[in-house]
C-alpha positions in Angstrom: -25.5 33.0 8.6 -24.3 36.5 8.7 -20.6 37.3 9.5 -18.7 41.1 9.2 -15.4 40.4 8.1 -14.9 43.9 6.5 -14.8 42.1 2.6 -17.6 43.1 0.4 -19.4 41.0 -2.7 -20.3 42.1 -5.9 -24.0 40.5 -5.2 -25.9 40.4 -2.1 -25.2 38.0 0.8 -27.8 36.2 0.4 -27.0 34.8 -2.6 -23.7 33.4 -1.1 -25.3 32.2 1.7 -27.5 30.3 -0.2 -24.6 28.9 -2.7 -22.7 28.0 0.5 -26.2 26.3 1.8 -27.1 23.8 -1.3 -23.0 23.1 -1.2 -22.4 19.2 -1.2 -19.6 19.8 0.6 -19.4 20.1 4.2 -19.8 23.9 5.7 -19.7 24.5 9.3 -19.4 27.9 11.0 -18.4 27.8 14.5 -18.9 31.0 17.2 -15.5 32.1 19.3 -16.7 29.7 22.0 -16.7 26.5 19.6 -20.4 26.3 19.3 -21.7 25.2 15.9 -23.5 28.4 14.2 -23.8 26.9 10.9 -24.9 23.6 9.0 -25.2 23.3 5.6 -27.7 20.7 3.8 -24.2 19.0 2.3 -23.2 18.6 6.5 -26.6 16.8 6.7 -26.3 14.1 3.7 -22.5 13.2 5.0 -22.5 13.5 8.5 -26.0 12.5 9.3 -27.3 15.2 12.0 -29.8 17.8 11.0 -29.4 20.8 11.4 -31.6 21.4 14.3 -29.4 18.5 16.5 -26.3 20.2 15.6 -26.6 23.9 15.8 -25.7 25.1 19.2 -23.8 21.9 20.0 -19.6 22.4 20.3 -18.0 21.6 17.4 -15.9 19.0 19.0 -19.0 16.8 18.4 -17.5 16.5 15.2 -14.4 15.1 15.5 -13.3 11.4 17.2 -11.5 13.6 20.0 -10.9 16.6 21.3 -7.3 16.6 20.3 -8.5 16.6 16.5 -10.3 20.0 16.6 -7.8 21.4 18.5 -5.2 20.3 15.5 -7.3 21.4 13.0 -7.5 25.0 14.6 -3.7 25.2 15.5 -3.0 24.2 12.0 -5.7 27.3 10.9 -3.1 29.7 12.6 -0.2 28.4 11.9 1.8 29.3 8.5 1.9 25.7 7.3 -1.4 24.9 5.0 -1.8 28.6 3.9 -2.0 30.5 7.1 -2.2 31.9 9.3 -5.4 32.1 10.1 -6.9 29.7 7.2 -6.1 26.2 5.6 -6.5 24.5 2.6 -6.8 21.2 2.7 -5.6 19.9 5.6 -6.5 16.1 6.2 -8.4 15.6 9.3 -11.5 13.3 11.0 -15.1 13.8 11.2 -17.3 11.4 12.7 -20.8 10.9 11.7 -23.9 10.2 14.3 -23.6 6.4 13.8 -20.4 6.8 14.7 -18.4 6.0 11.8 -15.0 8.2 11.2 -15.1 10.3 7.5 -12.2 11.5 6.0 -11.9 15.2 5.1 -10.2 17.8 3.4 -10.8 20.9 5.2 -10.1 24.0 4.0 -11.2 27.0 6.5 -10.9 30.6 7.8 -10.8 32.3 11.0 -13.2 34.8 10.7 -12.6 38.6 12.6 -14.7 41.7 12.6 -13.6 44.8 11.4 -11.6 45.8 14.5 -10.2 42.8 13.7 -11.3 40.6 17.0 -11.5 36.7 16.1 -15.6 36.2 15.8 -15.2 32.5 15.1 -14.4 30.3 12.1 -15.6 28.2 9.2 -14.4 25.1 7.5 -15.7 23.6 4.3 -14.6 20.0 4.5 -14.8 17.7 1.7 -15.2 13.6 1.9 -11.6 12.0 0.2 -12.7 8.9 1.1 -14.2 8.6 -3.0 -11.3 10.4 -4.2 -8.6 8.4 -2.8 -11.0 5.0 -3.6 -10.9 6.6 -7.6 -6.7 7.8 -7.3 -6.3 3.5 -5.9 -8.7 1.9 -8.6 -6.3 4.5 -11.0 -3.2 3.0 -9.8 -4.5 -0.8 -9.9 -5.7 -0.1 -13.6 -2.2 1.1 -14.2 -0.9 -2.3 -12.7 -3.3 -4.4 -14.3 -1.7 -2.4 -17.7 1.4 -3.2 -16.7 0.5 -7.3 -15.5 -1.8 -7.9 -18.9 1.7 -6.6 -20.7 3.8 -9.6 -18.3 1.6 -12.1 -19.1 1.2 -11.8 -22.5 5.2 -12.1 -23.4 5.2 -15.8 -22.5 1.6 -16.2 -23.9 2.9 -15.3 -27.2 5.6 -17.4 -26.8 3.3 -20.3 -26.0 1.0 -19.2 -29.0 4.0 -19.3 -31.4 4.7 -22.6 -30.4 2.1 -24.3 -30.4 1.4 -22.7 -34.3 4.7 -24.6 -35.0 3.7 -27.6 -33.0 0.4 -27.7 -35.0 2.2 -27.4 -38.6 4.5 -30.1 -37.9 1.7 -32.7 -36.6 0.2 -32.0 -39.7 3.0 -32.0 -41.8 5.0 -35.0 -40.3 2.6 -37.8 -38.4 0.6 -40.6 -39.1 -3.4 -39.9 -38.9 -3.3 -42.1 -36.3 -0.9 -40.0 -34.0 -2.2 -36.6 -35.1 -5.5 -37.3 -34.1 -3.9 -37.6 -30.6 -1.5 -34.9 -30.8 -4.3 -32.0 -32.6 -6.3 -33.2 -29.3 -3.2 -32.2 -26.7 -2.7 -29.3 -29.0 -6.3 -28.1 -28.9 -6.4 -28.8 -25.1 -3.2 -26.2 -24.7 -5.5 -23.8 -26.9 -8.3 -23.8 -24.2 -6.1 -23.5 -21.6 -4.7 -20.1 -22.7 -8.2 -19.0 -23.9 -9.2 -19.0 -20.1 -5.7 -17.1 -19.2 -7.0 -14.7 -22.0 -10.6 -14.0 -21.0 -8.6 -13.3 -17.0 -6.4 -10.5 -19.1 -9.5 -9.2 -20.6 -11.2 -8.8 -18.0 -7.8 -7.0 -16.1 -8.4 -4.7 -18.8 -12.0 -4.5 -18.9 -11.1 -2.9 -15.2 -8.0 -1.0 -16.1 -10.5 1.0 -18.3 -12.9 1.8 -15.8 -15.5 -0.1 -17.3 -18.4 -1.3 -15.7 -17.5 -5.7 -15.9 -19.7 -8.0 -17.3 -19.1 -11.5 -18.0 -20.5 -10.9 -21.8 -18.4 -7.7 -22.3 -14.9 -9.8 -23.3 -13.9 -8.7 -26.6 -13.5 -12.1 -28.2 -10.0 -12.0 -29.4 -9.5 -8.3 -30.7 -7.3 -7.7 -27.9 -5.0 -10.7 -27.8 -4.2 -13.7 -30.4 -7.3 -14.9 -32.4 -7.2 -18.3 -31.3 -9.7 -20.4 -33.5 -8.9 -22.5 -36.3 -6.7 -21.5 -38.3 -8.6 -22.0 -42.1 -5.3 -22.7 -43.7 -1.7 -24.1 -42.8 -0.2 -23.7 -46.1 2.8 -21.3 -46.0 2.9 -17.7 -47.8 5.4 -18.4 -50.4 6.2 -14.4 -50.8 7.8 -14.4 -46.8 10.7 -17.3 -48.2 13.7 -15.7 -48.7 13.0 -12.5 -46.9 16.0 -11.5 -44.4 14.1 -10.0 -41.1 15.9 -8.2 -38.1 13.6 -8.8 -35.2 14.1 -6.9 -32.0 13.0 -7.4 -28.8 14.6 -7.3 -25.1 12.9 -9.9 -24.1 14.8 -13.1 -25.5 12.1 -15.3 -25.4 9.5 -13.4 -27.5 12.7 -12.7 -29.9 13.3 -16.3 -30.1 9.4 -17.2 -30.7 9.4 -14.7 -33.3 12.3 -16.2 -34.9 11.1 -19.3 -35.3 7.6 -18.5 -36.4 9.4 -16.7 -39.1 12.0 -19.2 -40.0 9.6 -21.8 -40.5 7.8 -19.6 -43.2 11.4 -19.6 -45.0 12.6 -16.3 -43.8 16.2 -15.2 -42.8 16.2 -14.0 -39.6 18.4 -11.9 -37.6 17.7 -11.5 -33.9 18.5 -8.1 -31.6 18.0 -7.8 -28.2 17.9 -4.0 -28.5 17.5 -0.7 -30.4 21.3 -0.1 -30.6 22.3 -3.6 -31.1 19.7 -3.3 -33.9 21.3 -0.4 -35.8 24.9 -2.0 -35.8 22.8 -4.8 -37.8 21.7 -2.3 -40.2 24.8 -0.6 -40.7 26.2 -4.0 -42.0 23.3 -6.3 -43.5 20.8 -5.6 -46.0 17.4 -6.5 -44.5 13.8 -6.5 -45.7 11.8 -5.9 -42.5 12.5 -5.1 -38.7 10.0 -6.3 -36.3 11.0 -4.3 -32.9 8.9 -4.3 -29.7 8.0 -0.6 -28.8 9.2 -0.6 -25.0 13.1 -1.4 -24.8 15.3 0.2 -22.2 17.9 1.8 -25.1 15.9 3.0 -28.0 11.9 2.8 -27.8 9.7 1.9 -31.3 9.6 5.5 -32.4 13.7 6.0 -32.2 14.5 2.9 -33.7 11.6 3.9 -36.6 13.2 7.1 -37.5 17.0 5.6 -37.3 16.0 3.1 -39.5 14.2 5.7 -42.1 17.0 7.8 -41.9 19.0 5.1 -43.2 17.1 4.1 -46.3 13.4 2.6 -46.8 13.4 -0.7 -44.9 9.9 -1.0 -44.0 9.4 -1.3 -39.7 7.1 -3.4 -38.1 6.2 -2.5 -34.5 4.4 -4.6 -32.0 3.2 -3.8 -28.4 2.1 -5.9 -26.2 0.4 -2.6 -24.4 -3.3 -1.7 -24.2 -2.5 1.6 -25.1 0.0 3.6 -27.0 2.7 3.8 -24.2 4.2 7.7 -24.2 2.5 7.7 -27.7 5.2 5.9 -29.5 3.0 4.6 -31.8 1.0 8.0 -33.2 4.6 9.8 -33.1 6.0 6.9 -35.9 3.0 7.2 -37.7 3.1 10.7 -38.1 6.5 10.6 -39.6 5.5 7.7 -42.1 5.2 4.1 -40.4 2.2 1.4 -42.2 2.8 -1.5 -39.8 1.8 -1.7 -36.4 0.2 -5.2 -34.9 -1.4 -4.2 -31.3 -1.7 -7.1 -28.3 1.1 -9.4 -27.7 0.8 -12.9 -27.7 0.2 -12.1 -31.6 -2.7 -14.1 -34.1 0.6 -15.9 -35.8 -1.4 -15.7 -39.6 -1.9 -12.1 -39.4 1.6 -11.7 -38.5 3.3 -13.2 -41.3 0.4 -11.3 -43.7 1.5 -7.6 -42.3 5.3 -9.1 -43.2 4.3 -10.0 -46.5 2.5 -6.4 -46.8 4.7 -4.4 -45.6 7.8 -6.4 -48.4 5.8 -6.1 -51.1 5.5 -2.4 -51.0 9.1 -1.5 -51.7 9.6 -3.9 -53.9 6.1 -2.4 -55.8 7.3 0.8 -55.4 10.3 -0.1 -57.1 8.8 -1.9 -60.1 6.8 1.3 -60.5 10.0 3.8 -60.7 10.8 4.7 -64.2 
């Protein structure tokens, strides 16, 4: 292809011509008449002519109608998508020779010679139809995000639950009736094991991972939920006064009794700002908050609370990822506890409380 258009390169034509030749992308050069002067190897992979069908042919082969072209070319000199007399991306239709309609971004030029007479044009086109697929399997990962973060508020709830339901069988019946209840009990266990291996995999696709069956991660991401190798309660969490704080009620009232049952105080919130008026007029050992609340999030509850004094902060997220980065921004100014994936592994939970109590009270001891 050789075209005057009065602009000169740094290197000789033929180097550009052959960059513009091994392009993936679509190129087509088209004479003043509409016949098709130039066809690159990336027009022969997508559209499926060679070049020695194509060249000489009007370009309106191209497109599913004649309308089309003529759309594309009064949008090239019009002063709407960069002209006049080019575009850049401007969504249009090609058609392939089997027929089948491509979509393409088309960004082209009229070209002119140096007396400045239109000469013809060129168009390099590129397929969207594997962009747009990627931008929609982006969006549905953000959804599945945002669904695995839905489900797993009442899951934890359930989990929570059951934990207590467990305890008291053990604590409370016969042999003969916990045999029967620890069977129910292990058959509500199963059933969220399959609703968590469905999350799993919701995330196994949210992070563009390529899915396979033996790929789940077994736990790490949501509530461990094998036998628990001991039921015996942590004496160090009886006594403790903890402000949990969550805008969900449910997950604040799960919480609360998980908590109370290990002989804790506890002091529900359903907010960053209800939280603080707590603060301002109890003495408390440990706030547990949820990261996302519509008021204050994890990170400005977190540095509220350490303004005030040394309470030590507990944050849980029920996110598969660190939401606006709520978490990194409270550990950079100082905060230990963090539990990721809601519905929580209820024994690891009450041995971050005990942790994160102890350290004060340590820290203290140590003070001269």
């Amino acid at each position: 292809m050789s075209v005057q258009s009065g602009t000169h390169f740094p290197f000789p034509a033929q180097y550009l011509e052959q960059l513009v030749e091994s392009s993936p992308d679509i190129v087509v050069a088209v004479d003043r008449t509409g016949s098709i002067i130039f066809y690159n190897d990336g027009a022969e992979k997508n559209l499926g002519y060679s070049a020695a069908e194509i060249l000489g042919e009007h370009v309106t082969k191209l497109y599913p109608s004649i309308e089309e072209a003529r759309r594309v070319m009064d949008a090239m000199r019009s002063q709407d998508w960069g002209g006049p007399g080019k575009v850049k991306n401007f969504d249009t239709v090609f058609v392939d020779r089997w027929g089948q309609r491509l979509q393409v971004a088309i960004s082209g030029s009229i070209l002119c010679d140096d007396a400045g007479l239109e000469i013809g044009s060129i168009g390099f086109a590129k397929d969207i139809h594997e962009i747009r697929r990627r931008d929609r399997l982006a969006t549905l990962g953000e959804v599945a995000v945002a669904v695995c973060h839905e489900i797993n508020n009442p899951l934890e709830v359930i989990l929570n639950q059951v934990e207590l339901l467990d305890h008291f069988v053990r604590d409370a019946a016969s042999d003969e009736v916990a045999v029967v209840q620890e069977e129910r009990v292990a058959a509500v266990r199963r059933e969220v094991s399959k609703i968590q291996h469905i999350v799993n995999r919701l995330v196994d696709m949210a992070k563009g991972a390529q899915y396979q069956t033996r790929e789940y991660h077994g736990g790490t991401q949501m509530a461990d939920l094998v036998q628990r190798p001991s039921r015996a309660r942590a004496p160090m969490l009886t006594g403790l006064r903890i402000l949990v704080v969550d805008d969900d009620l449910g997950v604040c009232r799960s919480v609360h009794d998980l908590l109370e049952e290990e002989g804790c105080e506890v002091i529900m919130a359903g907010g960053g700002l209800e939280a603080l008026k707590v603060l301002d007029r109890i003495p408390i050992d440990l706030v547990v908050s949820d990261v996302v609340m519509p008021d204050l999030d994890g990170y400005d509850l977190f540095m509220e609370v350490k303004r005030r004094g040394t309470t030590p902060v507990l944050l849980m997220t029920g996110y598969y990822y660190d939401r606006d980065h709520v978490i990194k921004r409270s550990r950079l100014e100082g905060l230990e506890g963090v539990l990721f994936k809601k519905p929580i592994d209820p024994e690891r939970f009450k041995k971050l409380v005990q942790e994160l109590c102890e350290r004060p009270a340590a820290a203290a001891a140590a003070a001269p």
